[in-house]
N, C-alpha and C positions, 0 to 999 in steps of 0.2 A: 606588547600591550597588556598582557598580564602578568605579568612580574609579580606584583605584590600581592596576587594571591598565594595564602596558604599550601594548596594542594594545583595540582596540576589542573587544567581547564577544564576536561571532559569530566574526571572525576567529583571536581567543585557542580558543575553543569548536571551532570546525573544527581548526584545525595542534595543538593539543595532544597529539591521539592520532598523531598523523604524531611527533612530539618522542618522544612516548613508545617510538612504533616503534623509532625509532634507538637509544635508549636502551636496549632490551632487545635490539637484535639485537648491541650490540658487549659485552654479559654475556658471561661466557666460557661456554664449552660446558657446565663441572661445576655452574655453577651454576643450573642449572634452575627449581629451585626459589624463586632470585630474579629470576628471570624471568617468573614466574608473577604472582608478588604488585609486583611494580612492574607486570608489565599489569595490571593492579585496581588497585591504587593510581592509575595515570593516567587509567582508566576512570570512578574513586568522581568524581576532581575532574571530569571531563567531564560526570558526571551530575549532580552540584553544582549547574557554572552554566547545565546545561538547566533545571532547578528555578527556578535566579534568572530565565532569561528567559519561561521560563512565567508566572511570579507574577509579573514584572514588565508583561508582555502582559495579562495578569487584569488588575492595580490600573488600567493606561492603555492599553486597545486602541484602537490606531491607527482614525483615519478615512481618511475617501475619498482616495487618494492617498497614505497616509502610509505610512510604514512603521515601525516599532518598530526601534531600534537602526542605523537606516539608515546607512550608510559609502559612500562612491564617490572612489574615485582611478582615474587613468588608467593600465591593466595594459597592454595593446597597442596604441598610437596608429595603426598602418600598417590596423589594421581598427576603429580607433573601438570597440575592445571594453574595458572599464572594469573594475575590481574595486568592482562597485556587489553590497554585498549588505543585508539589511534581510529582516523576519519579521514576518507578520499572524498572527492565531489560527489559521488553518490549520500555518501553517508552525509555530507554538510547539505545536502538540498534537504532530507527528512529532519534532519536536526532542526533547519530553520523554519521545516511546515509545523514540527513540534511547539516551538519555542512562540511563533505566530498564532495558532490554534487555542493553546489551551486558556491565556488569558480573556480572549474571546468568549470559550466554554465558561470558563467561570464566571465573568460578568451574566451572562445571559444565564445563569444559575443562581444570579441574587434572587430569583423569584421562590424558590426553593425556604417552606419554610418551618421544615421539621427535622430537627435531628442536625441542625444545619453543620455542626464542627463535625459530624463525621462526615458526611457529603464532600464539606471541602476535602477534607482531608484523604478522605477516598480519592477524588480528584488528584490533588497533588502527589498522593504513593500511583497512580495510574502512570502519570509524566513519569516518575520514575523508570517501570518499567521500559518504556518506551523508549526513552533518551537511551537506555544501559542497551538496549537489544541493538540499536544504533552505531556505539561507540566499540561494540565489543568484537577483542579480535581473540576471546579466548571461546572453546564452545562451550564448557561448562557455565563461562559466566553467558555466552548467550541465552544458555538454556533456563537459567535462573533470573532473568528478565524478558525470558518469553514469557515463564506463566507467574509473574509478577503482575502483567497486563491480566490475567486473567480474571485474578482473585479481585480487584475492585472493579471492573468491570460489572462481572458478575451479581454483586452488592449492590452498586449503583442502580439496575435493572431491575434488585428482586426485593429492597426496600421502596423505591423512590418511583418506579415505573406503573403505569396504569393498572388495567382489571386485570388483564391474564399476564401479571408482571413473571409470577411463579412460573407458570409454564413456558415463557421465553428465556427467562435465567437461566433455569433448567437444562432447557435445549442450547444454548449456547455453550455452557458450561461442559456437556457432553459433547455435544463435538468437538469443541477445540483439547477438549482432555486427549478423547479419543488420540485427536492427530499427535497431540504432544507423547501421548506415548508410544506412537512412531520415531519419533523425532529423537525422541531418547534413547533408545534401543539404537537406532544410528547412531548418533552422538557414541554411544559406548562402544560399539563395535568397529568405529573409525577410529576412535581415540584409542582405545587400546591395543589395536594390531597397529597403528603408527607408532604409539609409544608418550605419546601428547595430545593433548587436547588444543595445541594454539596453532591457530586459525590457517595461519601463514604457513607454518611446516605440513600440517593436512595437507594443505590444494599443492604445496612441493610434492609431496610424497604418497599420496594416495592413487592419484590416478594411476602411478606404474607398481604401485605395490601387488606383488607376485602371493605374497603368503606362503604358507611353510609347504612347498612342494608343489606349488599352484593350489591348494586350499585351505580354508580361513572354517574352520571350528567342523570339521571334517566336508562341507561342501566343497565345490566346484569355488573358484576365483573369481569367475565371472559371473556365476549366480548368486553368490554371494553380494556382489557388487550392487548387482540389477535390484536385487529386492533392498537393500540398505536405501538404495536411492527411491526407491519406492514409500520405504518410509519417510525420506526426507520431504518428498513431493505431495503425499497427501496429506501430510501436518499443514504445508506451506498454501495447496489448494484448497482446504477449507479455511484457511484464516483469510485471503484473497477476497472474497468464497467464487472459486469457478466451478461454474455448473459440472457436474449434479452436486455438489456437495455446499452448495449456497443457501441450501433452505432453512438455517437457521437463522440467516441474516435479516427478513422480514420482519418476522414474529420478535427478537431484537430490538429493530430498528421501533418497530411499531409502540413497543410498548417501554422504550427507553424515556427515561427524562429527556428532554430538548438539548441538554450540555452533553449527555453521554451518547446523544444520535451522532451532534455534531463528531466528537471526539472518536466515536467509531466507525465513521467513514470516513473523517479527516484523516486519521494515524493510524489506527488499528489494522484496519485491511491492509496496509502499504507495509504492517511486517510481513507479511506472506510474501509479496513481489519479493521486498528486501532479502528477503531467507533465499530465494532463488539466486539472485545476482551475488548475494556471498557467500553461501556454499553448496547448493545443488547442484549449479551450473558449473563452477572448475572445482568445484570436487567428481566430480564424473562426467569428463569432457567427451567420453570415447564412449559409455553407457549411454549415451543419449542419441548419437548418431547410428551406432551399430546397426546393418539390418538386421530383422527379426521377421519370423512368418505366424501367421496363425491361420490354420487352412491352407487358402493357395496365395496369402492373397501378405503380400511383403512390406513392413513399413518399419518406423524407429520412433523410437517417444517422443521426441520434437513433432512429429506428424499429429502423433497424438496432442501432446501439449496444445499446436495450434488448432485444432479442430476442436479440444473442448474452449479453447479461446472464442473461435465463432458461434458455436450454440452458445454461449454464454452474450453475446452479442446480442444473437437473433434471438433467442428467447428469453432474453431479459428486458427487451424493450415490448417484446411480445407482452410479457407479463407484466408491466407497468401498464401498459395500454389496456388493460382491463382490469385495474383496478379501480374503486370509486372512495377509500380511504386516502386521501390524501399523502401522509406519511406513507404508505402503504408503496404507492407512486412512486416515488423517491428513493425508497427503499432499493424496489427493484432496479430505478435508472444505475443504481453502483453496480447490480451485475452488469449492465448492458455498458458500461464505460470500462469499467477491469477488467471486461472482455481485450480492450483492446491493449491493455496492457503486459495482459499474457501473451497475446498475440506477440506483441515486439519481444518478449521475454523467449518464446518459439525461437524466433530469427535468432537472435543471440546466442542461445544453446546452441543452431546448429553451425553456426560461424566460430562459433568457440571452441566445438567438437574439430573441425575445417579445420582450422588453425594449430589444435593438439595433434591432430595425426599428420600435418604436413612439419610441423616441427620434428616430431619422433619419427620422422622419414616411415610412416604407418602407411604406405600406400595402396596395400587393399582396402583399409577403411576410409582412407580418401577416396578409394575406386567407388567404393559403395557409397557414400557419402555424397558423391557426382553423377549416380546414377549409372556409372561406367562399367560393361561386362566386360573385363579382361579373360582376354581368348585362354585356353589351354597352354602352358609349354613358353606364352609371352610375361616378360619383364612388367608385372605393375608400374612398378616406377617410370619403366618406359611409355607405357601405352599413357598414364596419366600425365605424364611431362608433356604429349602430343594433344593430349583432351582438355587436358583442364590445367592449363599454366600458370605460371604466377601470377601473369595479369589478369586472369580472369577470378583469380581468388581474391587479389587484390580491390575489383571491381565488387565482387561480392561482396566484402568487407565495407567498405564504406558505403554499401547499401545496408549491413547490416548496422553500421555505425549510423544510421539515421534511424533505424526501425530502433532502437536499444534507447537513441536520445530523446527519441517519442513516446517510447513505455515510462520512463523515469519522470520527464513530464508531463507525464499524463495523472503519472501516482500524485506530482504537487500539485499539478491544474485542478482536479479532482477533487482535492483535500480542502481547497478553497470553494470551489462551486456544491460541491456538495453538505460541506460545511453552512455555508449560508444558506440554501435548499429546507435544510433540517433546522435551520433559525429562525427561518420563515415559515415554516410550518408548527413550529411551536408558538410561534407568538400570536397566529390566528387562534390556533386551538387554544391557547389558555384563556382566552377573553372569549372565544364562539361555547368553548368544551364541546367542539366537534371539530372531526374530519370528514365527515361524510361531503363528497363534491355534488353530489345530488341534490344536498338542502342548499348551497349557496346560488352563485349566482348574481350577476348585477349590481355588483360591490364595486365597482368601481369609484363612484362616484360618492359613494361614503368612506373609501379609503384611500385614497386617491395616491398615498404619496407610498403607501404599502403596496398599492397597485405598479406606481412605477420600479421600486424593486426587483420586486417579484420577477416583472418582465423582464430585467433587466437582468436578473440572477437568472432564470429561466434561459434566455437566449443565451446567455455563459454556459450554462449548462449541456445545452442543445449543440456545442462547437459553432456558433457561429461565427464567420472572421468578423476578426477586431477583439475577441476575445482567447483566454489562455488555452482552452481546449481544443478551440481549433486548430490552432498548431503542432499540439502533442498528436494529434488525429492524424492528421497531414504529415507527421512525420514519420507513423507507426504505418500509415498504409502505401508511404512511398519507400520505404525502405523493407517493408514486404513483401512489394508484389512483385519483384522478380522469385524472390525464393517459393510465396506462395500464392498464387496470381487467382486460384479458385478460393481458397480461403476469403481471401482481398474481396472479390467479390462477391459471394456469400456475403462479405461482412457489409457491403451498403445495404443491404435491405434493413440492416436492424441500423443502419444511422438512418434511413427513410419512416420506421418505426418510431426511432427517439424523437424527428420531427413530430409525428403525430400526438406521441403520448406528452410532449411537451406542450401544446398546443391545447390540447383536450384541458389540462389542469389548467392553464390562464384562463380558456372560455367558461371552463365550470366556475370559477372564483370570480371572475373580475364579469363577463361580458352577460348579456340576455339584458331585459327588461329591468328596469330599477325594483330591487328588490325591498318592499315596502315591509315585508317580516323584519327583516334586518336593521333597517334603518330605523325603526320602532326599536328594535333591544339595545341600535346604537344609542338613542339620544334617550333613555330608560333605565338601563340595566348597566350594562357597560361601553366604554369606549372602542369600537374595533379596531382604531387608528393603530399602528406601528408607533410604541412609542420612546422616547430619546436614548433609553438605556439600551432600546435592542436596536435604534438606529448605529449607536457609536458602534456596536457589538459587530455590524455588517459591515458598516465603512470601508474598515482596512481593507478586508474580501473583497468590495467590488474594484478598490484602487487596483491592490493586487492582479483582480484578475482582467483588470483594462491594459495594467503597464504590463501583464507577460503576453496577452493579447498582441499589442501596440510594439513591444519591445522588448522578445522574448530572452534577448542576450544577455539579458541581468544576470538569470539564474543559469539559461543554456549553456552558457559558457563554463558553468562550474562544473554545471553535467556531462559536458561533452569531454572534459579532461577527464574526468573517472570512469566515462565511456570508452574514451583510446586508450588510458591504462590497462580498463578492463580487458578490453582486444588485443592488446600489444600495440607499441606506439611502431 
């Protein structure tokens, strides 16, 4: 179905919105307004042929090895680094949150009304990065559409954003620098002692890479290992952002423009999960299970993983429940939901690690891995062939094959409710210019059709069934609670929390006595109503997240193929 493009899909699909960029920044100054709708217009067709590679991943998901739309020529010869890119169902569900999202962003950024060709334009080099971190199966080229995302970002936040727009740029900019020069320091020290930078030969060859005597630049192998992945993991947990390393996400969020809130809880967070599913996790399948001790007291970084998973849970819904800024609220609901997305990214690590040491017949680190003390003098392999047999590995597995297809959609459930969340909170604040939930109140009845929204996005938000989150919810917590059954429950108090703190924003906005302040600045000053350009702008989002709600197969189906790839079929 593409044939007659020029260039191959992914690469047309990535530079397009960079094409588009140029296009709108050399618009002249007066013409604003076609600056506007050519960034939409270049957006529609960018979401177009996410749609074709979606439905084209649905009709023919790729098997083991393979990739969908795969392309590879040689970009850098002096480091063996390639323009090799190619998409599994993982990568086609964020392409099509991408491709869906930013037109949205941009409509509800026609309000936007300074500087406007660079705004869009920032917008559109943003997609870029995004799509490329996506498609890319080279590291170098990953790494150079990680902080692509950054750089407009950034700008968007620290021209376009409220009073303390500076100090939230700022702070975001720093952190994610921070991580990113973890990430690069990895990136270098995988790709070099491999010999390559592409994607696919790493996760062949890293995990058993021995190094010159069992050591890599005179350390130990295995420490060497442990701290590479260390860097891979705190680049990946504050883009997420999992607690503790989330608290730039607020101040962010708080003081972003309404299109950049959307866009960076829509996409931006979900590279971090992303970064995890393609190369933290099988690039160091056997660093992550390992035990280790600190003290007396024995665990492995999946443990970890999943426990900053639940404080991320519970103290993110904690922290939304005491806010009284609006945006503020919201903010923090994304730590308290990509809590549970780590969570299933936990199970998966440790099922992947499972998986690699029963392949490589590793059976002390399966022993350890199972909890199993093999006696003095006895056959590992023996005692765990009696402990922990095929089938119960196998049982494991498609428990973890459910927690993995609940993390993934939870990243797209997410991307949609939270997207709308941040739509709906910019469209009161530009007509109130506040967020304070203290001044409102008793709006209902002067906003009546922004009131049913809201609620409606609201209990999306909240996982309620009939909607898309409660699925991804439902899938992440029943596919973890054999592996982690305290976690699991720890983590309902912060879904009994997210009831609350969602409940607390509809009563403060919509419900109490009719607020007569208000309805004087309505029919006075301005109209509070929701009105038709941010209505079209939500539409899709709420269809979206009734039909994944209603009929999750659409997308699961795409997911779940790049989820038993991922596992081994």
């Amino acid at each position: 179905m593409f044939d007659l493009l020029p260039l191959d899909i992914l690469t047309t699909l990535t530079f397009l919105p960079l094409i588009g960029a140029v296009v709108v920044l050399v618009l002249p100054r007066e013409r604003a307004n076609a600056a506007r709708w050519v960034a939409l217009g270049f957006s529609l067709v960018v979401m177009l042929l996410a749609i074709g590679v979606f439905i084209e991943v649905q009709s023919n998901p790729p098997g083991i090895d393979e990739w969908a739309f795969e392309e590879s020529f040689i970009w850098f010869p002096l480091l063996n680094a390639s323009w090799h890119v190619g998409v599994d169902g993982l990568s086609a569900a964020m392409i099509l949150l991408t491709g869906i999202l930013m037109p949205l962003a941009i409509l509800i950024s026609f309000e936007v009304e300074e500087r406007v060709q660079t705004f869009m334009a920032l917008f559109l080099f943003l997609e870029t990065g995004m799509l490329g971190v996506f498609i890319a199966l080279d590291m170098l080229i990953f790494f150079v559409f990680w902080e692509i995302g950054l750089v407009p970002m950034y700008f968007l936040i620290f021209l376009w954003g409220g009073e303390n727009r500076r100090y939230a740029a700022n702070k975001f900019f720093l952190y994610t620098m921070a991580g990113s020069l973890g990430l690069l320091l990895a990136t270098q020290f995988v790709g070099l002692a491999v010999g390559s930078f592409d994607i696919p030969t790493m996760i062949a060859q890293w995990p058993l890479f021995e190094g010159d005597g069992g050591k890599i630049l005179g350390l130990d192998v295995n420490v060497f290992k442990y701290y590479t992945l260390l860097g891979f993991t705190v680049a990946f947990l504050i883009k997420i952002p999992a607690w503790p390393f989330h608290t730039w996400l607020p101040d962010a969020h708080t003081e972003a423009p309404t299109g950049g809130s959307m866009v960076l809880a829509g996409v931006l967070l979900k590279l971090g999960a992303y970064g995890f599913l393609r190369l933290a996790i099988p690039l160091f399948p056997r660093e992550w299970v390992i035990p280790r001790q600190i003290f007396s007291l024995e665990y492995n970084l999946v443990d970890v993983l999943g426990l900053l998973a639940v404080l991320g849970i519970i103290l993110g819904a904690l922290a939304a429940w005491g806010q009284n800024d609006f945006k503020r609220l919201v903010a923090y609901s994304s730590v308290n939901h990509m809590g549970f997305v780590v969570l299933g990214l936990a199970v998966a690590a440790l099922m992947y690690g499972t998986l690699w040491a029963r392949v490589n017949n590793d059976y002390r680190l399966l022993a350890g891995v199972a909890g199993i003390d093999v006696p003095s003098g006895q056959s590992a392999q023996q005692v765990v062939s009696q402990l922990y047999p095929d089938e119960r590995i196998t049982e494991d597995r498609d428990n973890a094959v459910l927690a993995m297809n609940g993390s993934v959609l939870q990243m797209f459930t997410h991307g949609l409710t939270s997207a709308g969340m941040f739509l709906l909170v910019g469209a009161l604040y530009h007509k109130a210019h506040t967020r304070d939930l203290r001044r409102f109140g008793g709006l209902w009845d002067i906003i009546p059709v922004f009131g049913g929204i809201l609620v409606f996005t609201s209990m999306a938000n909240l996982g309620l069934p009939g909607f898309g989150g409660f699925v991804s919810e439902f899938l992440v917590v029943s596919g973890s609670f054999k592996a982690y059954p305290i976690y699991v429950l720890l983590s309902m108090l912060g879904l009994l929390v997210t009831g609350i703190y969602i409940l607390k924003g509809i009563q403060k906005i919509l419900h109490g006595p009719y607020n007569e302040e208000w309805a004087e600045y309505d029919r006075t000053e301005h109209r509070l109503e929701i009105n038709l350009r941010e209505v079209i702008a939500i539409a899709p989002l709420m269809v979206l997240i009734l039909v994944t709600g209603l009929y999750p197969s659409w997308v699961l189906d795409v997911i779940n193929a790049g989820v038993v790839r991922f596992l081994g079929s």
